[in-house]
LUMRODREN-607084 format. One record per residue: chain; x, y, z of N, C-alpha, C in turn; residue in three letters. Coordinates in nm, 2 decimals. Layout:
N
["A"; [X; Y; Z]; [X; Y; Z]; [X; Y; Z]; "ALA"]
...
This chain:
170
["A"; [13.31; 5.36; 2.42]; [13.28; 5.50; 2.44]; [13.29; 5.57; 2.30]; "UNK"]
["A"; [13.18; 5.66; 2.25]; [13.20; 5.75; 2.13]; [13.30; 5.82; 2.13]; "UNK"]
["A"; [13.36; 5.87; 2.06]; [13.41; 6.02; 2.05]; [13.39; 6.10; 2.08]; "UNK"]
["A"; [13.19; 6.13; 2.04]; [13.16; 6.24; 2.10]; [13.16; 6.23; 2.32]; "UNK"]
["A"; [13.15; 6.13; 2.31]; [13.15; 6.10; 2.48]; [13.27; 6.17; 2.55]; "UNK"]
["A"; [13.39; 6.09; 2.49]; [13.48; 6.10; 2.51]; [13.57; 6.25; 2.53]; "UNK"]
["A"; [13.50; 6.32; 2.41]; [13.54; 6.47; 2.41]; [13.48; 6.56; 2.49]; "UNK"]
["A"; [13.35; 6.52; 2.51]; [13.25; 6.60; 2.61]; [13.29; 6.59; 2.74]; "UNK"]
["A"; [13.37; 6.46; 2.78]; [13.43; 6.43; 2.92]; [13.56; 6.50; 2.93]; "UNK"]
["A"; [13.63; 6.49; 2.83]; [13.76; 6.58; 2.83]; [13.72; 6.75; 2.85]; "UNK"]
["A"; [13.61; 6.80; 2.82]; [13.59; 6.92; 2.81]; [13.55; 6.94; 2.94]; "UNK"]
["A"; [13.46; 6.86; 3.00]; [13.38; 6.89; 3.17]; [13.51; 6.92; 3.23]; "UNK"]
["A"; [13.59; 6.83; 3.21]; [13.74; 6.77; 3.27]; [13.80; 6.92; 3.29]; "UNK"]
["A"; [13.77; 7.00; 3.17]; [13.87; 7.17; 3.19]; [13.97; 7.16; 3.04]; "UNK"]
["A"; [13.96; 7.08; 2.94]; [14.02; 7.02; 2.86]; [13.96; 7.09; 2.75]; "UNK"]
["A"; [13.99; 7.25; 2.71]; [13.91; 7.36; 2.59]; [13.96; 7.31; 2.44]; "UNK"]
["A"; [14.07; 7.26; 2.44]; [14.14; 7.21; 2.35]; [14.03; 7.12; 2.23]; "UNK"]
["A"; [13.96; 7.08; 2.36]; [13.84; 6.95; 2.26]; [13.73; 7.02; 2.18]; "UNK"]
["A"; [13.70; 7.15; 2.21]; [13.63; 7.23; 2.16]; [13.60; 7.24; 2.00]; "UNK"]
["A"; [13.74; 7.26; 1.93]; [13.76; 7.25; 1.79]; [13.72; 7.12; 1.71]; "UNK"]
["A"; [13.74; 7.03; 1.77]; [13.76; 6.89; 1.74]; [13.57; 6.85; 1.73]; "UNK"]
["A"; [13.54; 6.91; 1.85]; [13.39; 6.92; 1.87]; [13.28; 6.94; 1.73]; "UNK"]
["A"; [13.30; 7.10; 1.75]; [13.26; 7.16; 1.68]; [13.25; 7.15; 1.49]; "UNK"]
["A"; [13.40; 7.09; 1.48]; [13.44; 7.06; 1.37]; [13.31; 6.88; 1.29]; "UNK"]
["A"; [13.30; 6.83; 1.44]; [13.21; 6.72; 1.40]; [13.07; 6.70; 1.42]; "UNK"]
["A"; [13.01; 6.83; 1.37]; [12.86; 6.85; 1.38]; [12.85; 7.00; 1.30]; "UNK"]
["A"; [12.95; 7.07; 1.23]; [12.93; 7.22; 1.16]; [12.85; 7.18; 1.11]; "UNK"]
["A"; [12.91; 7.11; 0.99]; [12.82; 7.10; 0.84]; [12.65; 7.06; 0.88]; "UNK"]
["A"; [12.67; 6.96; 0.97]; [12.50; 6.93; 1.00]; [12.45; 7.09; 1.04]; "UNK"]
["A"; [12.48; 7.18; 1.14]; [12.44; 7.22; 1.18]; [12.38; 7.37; 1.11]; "UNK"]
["A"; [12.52; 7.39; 0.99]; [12.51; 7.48; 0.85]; [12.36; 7.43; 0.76]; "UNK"]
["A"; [12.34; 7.33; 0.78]; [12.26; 7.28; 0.64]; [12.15; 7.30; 0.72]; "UNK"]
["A"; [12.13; 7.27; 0.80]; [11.98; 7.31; 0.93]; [11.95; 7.47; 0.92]; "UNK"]
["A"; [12.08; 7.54; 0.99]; [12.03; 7.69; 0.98]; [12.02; 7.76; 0.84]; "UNK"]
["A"; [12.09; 7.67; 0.70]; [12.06; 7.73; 0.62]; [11.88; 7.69; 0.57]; "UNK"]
["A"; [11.88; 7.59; 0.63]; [11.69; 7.58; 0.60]; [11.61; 7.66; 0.64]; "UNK"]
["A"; [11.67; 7.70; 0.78]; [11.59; 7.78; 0.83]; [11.62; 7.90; 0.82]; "UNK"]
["A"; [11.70; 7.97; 0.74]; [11.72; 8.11; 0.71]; [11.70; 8.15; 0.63]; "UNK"]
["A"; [11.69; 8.31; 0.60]; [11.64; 8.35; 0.46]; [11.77; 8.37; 0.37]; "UNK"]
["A"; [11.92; 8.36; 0.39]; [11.97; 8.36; 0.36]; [12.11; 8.30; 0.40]; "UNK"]
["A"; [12.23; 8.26; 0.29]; [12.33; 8.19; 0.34]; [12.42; 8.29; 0.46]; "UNK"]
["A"; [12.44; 8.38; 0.45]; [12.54; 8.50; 0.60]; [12.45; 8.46; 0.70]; "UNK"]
["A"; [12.28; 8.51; 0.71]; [12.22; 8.47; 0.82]; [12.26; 8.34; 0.86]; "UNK"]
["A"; [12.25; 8.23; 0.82]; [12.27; 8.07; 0.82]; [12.41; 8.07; 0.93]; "UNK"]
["A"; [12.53; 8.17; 0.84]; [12.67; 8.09; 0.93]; [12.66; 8.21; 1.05]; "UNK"]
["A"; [12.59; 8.31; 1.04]; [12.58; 8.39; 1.17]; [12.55; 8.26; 1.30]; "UNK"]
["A"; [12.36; 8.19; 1.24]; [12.34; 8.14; 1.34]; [12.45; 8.03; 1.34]; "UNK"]
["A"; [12.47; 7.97; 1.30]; [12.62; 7.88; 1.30]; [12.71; 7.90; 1.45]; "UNK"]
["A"; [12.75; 7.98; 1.42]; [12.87; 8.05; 1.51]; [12.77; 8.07; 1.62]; "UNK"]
["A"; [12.67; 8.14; 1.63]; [12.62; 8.16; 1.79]; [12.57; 8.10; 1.79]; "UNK"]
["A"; [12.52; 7.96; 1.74]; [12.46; 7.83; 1.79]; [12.58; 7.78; 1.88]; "UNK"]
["A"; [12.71; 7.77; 1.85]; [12.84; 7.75; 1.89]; [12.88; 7.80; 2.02]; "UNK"]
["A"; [12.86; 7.96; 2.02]; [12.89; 8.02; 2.12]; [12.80; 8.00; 2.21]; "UNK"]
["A"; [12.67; 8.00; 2.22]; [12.58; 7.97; 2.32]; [12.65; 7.79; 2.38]; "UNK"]
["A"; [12.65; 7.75; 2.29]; [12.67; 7.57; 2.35]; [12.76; 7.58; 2.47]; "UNK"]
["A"; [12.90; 7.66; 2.40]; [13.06; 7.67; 2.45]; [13.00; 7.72; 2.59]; "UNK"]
["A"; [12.95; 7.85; 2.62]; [12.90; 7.92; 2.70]; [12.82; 7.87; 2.79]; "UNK"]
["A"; [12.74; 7.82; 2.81]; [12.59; 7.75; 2.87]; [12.68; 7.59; 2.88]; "UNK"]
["A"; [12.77; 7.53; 2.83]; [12.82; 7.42; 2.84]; [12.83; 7.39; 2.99]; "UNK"]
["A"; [12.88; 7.44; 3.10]; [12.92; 7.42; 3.22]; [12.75; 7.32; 3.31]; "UNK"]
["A"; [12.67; 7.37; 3.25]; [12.53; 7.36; 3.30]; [12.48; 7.21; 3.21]; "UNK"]
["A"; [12.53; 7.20; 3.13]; [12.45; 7.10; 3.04]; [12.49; 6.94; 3.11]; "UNK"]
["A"; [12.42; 6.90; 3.16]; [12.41; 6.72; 3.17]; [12.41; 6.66; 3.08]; "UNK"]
["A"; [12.52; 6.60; 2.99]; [12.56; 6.52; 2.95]; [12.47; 6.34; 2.97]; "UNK"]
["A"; [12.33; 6.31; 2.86]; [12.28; 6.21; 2.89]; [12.29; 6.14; 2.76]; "UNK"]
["A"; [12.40; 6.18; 2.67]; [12.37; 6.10; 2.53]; [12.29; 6.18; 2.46]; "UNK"]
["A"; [12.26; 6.30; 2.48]; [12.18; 6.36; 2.41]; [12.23; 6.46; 2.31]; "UNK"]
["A"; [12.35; 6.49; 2.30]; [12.43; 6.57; 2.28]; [12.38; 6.67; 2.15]; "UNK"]
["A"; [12.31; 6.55; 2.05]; [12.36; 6.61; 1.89]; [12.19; 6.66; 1.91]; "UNK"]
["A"; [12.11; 6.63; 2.01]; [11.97; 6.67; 2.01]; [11.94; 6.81; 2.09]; "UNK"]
["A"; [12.06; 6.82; 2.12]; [12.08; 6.95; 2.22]; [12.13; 7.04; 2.15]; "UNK"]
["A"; [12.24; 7.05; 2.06]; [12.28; 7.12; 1.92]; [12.17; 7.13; 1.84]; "UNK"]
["A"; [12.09; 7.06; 1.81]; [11.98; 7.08; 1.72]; [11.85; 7.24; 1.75]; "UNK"]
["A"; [11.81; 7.20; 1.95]; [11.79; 7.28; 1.98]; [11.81; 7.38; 1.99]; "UNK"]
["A"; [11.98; 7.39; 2.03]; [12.01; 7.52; 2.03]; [11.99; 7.61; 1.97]; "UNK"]
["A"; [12.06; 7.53; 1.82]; [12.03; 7.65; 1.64]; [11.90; 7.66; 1.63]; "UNK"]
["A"; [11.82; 7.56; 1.67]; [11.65; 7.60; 1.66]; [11.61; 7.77; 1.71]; "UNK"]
["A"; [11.65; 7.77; 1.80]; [11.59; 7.86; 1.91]; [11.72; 7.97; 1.86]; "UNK"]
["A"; [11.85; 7.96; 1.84]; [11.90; 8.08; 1.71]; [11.86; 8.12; 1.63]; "UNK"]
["A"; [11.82; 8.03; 1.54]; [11.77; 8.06; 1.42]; [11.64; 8.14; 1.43]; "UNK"]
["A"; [11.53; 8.14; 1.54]; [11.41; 8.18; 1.54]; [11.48; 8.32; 1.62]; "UNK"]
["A"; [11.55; 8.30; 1.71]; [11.57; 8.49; 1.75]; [11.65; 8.55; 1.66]; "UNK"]
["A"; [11.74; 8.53; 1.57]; [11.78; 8.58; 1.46]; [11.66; 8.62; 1.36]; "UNK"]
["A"; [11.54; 8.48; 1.28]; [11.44; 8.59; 1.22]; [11.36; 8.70; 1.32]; "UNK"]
["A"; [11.37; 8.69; 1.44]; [11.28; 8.83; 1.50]; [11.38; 8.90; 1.48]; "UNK"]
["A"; [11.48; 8.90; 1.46]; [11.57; 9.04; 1.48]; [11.55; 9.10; 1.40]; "UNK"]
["A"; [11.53; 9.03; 1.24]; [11.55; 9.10; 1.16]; [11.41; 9.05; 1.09]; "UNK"]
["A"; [11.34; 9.01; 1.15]; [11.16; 9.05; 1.12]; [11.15; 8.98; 0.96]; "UNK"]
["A"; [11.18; 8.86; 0.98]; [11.17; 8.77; 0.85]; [11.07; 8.64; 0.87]; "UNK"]
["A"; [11.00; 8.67; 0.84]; [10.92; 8.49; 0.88]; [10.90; 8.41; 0.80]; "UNK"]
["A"; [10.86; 8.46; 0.70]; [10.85; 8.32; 0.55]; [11.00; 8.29; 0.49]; "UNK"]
["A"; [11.03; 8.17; 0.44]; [11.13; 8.08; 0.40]; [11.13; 8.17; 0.25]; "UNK"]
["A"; [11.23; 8.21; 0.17]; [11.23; 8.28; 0.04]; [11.16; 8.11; -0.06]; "UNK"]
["A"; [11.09; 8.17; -0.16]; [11.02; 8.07; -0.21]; [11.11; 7.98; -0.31]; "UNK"]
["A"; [11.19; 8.08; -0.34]; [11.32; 8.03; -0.42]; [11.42; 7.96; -0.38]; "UNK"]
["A"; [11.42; 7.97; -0.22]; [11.49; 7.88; -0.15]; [11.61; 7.73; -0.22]; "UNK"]
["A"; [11.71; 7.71; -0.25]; [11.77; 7.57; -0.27]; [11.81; 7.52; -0.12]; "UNK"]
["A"; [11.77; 7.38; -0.16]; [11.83; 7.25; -0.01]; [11.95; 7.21; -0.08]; "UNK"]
["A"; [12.04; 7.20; 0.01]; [12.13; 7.13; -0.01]; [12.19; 7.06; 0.05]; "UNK"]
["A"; [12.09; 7.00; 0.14]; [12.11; 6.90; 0.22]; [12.11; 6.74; 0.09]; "UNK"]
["A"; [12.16; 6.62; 0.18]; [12.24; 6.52; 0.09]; [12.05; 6.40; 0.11]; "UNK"]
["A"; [11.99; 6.46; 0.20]; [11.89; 6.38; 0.20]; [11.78; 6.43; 0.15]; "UNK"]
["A"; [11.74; 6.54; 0.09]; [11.68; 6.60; -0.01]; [11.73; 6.53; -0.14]; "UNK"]
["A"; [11.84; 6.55; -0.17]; [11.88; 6.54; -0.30]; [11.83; 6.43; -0.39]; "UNK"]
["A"; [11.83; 6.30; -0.29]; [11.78; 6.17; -0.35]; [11.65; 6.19; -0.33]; "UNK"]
["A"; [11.56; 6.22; -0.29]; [11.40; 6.23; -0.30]; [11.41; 6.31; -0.42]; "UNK"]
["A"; [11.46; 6.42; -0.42]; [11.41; 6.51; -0.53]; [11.40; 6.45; -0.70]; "UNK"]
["A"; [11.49; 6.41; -0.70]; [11.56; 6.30; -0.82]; [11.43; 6.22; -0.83]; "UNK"]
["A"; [11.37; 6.13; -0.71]; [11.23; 6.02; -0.74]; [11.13; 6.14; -0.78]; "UNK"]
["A"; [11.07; 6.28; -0.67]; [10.97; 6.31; -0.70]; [11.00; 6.46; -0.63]; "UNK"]
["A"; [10.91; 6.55; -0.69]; [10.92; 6.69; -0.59]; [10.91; 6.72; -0.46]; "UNK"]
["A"; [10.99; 6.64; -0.40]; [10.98; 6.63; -0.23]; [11.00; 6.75; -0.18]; "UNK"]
["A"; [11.09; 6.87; -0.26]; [11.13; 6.99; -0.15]; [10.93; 7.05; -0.16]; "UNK"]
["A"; [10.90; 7.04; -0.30]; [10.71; 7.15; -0.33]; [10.69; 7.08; -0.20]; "UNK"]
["A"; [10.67; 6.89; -0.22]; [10.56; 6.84; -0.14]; [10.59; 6.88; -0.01]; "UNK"]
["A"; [10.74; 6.90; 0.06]; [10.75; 6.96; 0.22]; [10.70; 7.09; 0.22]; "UNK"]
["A"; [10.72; 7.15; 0.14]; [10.69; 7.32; 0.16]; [10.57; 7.28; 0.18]; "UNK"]
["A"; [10.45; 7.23; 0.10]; [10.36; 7.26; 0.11]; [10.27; 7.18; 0.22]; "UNK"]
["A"; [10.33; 7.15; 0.27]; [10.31; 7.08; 0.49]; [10.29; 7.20; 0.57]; "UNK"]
["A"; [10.21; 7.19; 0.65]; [10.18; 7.25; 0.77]; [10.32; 7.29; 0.81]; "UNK"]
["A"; [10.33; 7.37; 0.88]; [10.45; 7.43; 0.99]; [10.51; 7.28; 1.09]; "UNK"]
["A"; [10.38; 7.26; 1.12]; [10.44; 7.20; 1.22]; [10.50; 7.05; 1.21]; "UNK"]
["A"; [10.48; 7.01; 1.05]; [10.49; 6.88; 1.02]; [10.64; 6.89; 0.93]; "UNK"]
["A"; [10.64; 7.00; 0.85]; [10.77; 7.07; 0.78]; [10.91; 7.04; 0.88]; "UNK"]
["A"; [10.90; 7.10; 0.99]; [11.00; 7.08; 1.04]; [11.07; 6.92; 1.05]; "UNK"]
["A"; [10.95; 6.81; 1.15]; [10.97; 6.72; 1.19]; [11.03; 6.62; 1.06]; "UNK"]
["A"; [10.98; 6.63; 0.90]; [11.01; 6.58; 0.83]; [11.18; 6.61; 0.80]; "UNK"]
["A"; [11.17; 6.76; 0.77]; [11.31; 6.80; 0.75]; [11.42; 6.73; 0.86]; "UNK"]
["A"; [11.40; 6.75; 0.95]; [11.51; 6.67; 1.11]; [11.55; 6.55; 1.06]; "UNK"]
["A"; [11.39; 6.46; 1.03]; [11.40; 6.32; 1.03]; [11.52; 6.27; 0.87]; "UNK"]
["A"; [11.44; 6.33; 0.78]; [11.51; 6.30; 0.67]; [11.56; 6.35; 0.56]; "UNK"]
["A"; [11.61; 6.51; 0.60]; [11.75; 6.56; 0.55]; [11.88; 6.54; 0.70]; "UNK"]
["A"; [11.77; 6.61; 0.82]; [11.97; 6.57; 0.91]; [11.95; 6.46; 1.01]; "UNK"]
["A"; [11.86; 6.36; 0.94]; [11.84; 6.21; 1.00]; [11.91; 6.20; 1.17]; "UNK"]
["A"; [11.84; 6.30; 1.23]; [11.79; 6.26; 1.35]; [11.74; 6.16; 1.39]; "UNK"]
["A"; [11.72; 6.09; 1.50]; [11.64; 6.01; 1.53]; [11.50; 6.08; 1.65]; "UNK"]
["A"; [11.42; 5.97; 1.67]; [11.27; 6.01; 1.68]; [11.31; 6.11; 1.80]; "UNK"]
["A"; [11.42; 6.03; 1.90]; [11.42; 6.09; 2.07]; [11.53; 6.28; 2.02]; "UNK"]
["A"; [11.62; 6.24; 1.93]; [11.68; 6.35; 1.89]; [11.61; 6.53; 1.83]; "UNK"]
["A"; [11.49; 6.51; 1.76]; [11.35; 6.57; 1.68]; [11.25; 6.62; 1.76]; "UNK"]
["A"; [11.23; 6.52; 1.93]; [11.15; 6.53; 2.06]; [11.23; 6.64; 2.11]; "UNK"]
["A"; [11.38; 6.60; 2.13]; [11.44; 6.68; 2.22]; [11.43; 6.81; 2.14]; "UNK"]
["A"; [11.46; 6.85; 2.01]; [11.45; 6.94; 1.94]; [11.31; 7.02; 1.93]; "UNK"]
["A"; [11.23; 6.96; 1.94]; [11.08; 7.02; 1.88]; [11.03; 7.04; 2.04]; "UNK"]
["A"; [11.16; 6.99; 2.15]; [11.06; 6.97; 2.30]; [10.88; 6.98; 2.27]; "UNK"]
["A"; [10.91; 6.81; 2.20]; [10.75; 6.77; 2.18]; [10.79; 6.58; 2.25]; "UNK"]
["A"; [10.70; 6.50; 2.33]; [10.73; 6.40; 2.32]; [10.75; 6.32; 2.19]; "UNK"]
["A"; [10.85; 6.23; 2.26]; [10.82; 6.12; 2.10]; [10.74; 6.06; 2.02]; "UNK"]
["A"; [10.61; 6.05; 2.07]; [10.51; 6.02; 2.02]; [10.45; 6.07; 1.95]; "UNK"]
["A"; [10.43; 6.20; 1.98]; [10.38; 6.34; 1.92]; [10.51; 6.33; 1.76]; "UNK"]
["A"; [10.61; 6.32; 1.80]; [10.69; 6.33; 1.68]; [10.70; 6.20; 1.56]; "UNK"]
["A"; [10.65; 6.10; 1.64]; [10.61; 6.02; 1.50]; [10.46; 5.99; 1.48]; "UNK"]
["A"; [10.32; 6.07; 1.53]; [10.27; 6.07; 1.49]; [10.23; 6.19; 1.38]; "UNK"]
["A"; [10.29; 6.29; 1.41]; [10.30; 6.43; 1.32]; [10.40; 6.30; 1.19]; "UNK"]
["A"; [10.48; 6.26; 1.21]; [10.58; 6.23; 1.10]; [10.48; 6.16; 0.99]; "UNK"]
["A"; [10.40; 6.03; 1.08]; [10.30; 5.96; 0.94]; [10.26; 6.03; 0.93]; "UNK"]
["A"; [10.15; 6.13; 0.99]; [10.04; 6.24; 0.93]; [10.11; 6.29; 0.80]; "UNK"]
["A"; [10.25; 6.38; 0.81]; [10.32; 6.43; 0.72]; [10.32; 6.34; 0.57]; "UNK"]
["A"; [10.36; 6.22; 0.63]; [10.43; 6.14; 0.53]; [10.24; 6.05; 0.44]; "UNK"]
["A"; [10.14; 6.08; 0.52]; [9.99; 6.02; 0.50]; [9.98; 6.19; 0.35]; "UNK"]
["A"; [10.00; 6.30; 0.38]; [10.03; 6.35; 0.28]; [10.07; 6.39; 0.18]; "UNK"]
["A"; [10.16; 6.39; 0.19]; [10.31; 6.34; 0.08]; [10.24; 6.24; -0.02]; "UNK"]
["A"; [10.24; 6.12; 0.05]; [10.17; 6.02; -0.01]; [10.06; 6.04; -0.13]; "UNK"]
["A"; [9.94; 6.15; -0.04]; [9.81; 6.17; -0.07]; [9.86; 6.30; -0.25]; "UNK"]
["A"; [9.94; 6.34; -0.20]; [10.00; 6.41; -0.29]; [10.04; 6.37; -0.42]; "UNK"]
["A"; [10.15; 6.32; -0.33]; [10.21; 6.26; -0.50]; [10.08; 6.14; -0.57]; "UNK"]
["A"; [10.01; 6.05; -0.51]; [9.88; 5.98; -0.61]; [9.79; 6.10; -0.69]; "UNK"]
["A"; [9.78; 6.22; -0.63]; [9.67; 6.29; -0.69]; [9.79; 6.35; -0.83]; "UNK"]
["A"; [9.90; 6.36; -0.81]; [9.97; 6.40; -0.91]; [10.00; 6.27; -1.06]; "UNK"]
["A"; [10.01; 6.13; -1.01]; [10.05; 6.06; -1.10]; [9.94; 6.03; -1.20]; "UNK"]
């Protein structure tokens, strides 16, 4: 049994204690997500914390199928997007830095943050999930509530790009 299993069952159990311990082992992923998707770093740990508080809250309801870290993904998804309505922001600042650990090494081979910016909406995301907070395919599905298939055929389309990109550049 994981840890995360293990703490999720201690929490059903009435056991709030596990909460910290929780939390503590999915922040940083969950900071580097909303800071992608914010226009700035306060916005970022706002959704942070009420990505948190919604989980804590709405926890009693959640069925526990192994899905856990795809369910956190969603949540800040769907924070993150009523936080930009609130405050009526929709474009990413162009100046933007990643500071995710899975950017970093692409950037170093070639301009991977230009080449994702410059992806469709809908391909931008699925790349970001897959390989800055290395989700897996069912994790990105449950997040994008798109099937899996749909999410790795958007992923080659993305990556048939990329590709198409960087040759026209060398």
């Amino acid at each position: 049994m994981t840890r995360e299993k293990e703490l999720l069952q201690r929490i059903k159990r009435g056991d709030n204690s596990c909460w910290e311990e929780l939390v503590s082992m999915y922040y940083d992923d969950i900071l580097r997500y909303c800071i992608y998707h914010s226009p700035d770093q306060d916005t970022a740990r706002d959704a942070v914390q009420e990505t948190f508080l919604k989980v804590i809250r709405h926890f009693p309801k959640y069925q526990d199928q192994g899905k856990f870290r795809g369910f956190l993904y969603k949540v800040a998804a769907n924070t993150c997007t009523d936080l930009w309505r609130k405050r009526r922001e929709v474009q990413l600042p162009e100046d933007m830095e990643y500071l995710e650990t899975g950017y970093a090494g692409s950037e170093a081979q070639v301009n991977f943050q230009h080449m994702v910016h410059n992806l469709p909406e809908e391909l931008k995301e699925i790349v970001y999930l897959k390989f800055a907070q290395e989700l897996t395919f069912r994790e990105i599905a449950m997040a994008a509530e798109l099937p899996v298939r749909t999410v790795q055929s958007r992923l080659r389309r993305a990556l048939k790009l990329i590709r198409r990109e960087m040759e026209g550049e060398v």
